[in-house]
Structures are given as C-alpha cells and as structure tokens.
N, C-alpha and C positions, 0 to 999 in steps of 0.2 A: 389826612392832612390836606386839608382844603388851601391851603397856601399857595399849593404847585397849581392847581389849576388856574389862583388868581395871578398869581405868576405867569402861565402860559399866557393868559387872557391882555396882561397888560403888555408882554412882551411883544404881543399880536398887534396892539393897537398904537404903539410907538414905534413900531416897524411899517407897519403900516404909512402911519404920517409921513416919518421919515423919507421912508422910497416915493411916496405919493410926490412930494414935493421936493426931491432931485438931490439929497443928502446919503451920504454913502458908510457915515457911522454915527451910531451915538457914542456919545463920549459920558453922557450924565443921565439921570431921571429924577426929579423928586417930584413925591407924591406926598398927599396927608393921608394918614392915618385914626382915625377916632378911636377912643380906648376900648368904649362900648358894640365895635366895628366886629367881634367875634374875630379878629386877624391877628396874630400874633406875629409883630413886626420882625423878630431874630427868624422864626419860621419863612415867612416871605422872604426879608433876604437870601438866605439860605438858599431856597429855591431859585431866586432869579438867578442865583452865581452857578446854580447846577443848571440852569437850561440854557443859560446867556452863549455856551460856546459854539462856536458852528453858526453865529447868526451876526445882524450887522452892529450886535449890542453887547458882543463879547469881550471888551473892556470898560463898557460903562460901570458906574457906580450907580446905585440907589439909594438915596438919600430918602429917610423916612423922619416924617413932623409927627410927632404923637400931639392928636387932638383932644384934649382933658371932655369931659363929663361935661355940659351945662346944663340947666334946665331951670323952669319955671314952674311953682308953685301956686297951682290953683287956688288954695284955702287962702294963703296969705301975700300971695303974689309978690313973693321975694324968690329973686330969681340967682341961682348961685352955682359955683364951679366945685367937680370932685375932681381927683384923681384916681377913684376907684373906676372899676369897670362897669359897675352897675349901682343903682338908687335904687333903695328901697322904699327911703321915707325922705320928707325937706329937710334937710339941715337944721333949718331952724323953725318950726311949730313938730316936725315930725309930722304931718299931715301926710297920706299916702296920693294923694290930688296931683299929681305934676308931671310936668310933660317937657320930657327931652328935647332940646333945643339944639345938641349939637354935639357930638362924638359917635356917630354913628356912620362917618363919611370912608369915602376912599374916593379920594382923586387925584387925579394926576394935574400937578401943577405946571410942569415943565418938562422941557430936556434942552441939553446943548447937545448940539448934532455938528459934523463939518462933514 
C-alpha cells in the first residue's frame, strides 16, 4: 500500500511549512488527486487519519478533488475528458495517438493552519 508512504510524505511537508512559518496546527489539507495518479483516494485517507495522531495534524481533515482523465488526440486532435482511470484509444476516431494532458497529478493545494 503505497498510500501510507505518500501519506507520511505529505504529512512531512505540511508540517513542515506549518512550523516553518510559526503555525501551531493544521486544521485542514486539500489536495488534488488525478484518477490516472495510481492513488487510491479511500486508501490515502485512511492513512493520513492512522498517522495524523501524535503530530501538529491530528485533527485535520483531508479534503481530496478527484482529477478526471484529459487528453489530446494526436490523429484527430480532439481533445476530451474520461472518468476511467486509463485510455486506451480516443473517444472518438479510436485512434491509439494521444497524450494525457491531465489526471496524473497530486498536489497539495492548501491547508488552513492557526
């Protein structure tokens, strides 16, 4: 379960900030997610609520954005959205030519801290 680890990772680097710049807890995180991100967003959760205790993010929440599928269509240069997690072919010629444009992400967009 690769989750826990990107769990520790983010938990490291909003803790991080946090102390960096004179904040004493988080209260919130959200991040985006992409579908194609190989992350399973119930799994992450999960994880962050098992490591969050004992640290300055032990009642934050984590807010997760699932990031749909986009990509662009080299043969016919129609560029379109999935909700699956992977493309095989373009939506529409079926052309195998296309290049994902966006659901591959993980970032952290925010947190509220006091």
């Amino acid at each position: 379960m690769h989750e826990l680890s990107i769990a520790q990772n983010l938990l490291d680097i909003v803790s991080g900030q946090c102390l960096k710049n004179g904040f004493k807890e988080i209260e919130s995180i959200n991040i985006k997610i992409g579908r194609a991100s190989g992350i399973m967003p119930d799994a992450l959760s999960f994880a962050f609520d098992a490591i969050k205790t004992d640290t300055i993010a032990k009642n934050a929440s984590l807010n997760i954005a699932e990031i749909p599928v986009t990509g662009l269509c080299r043969d016919c240069a129609y560029e379109f959205t999935v909700e699956e997690e992977y493309v095989l072919f373009c939506p529409s010629c079926k052309g195998s030519s296309f290049m994902i444009t966006a659901g591959r992400e993980l970032d952290i967009i925010d947190m509220e801290v006091s």
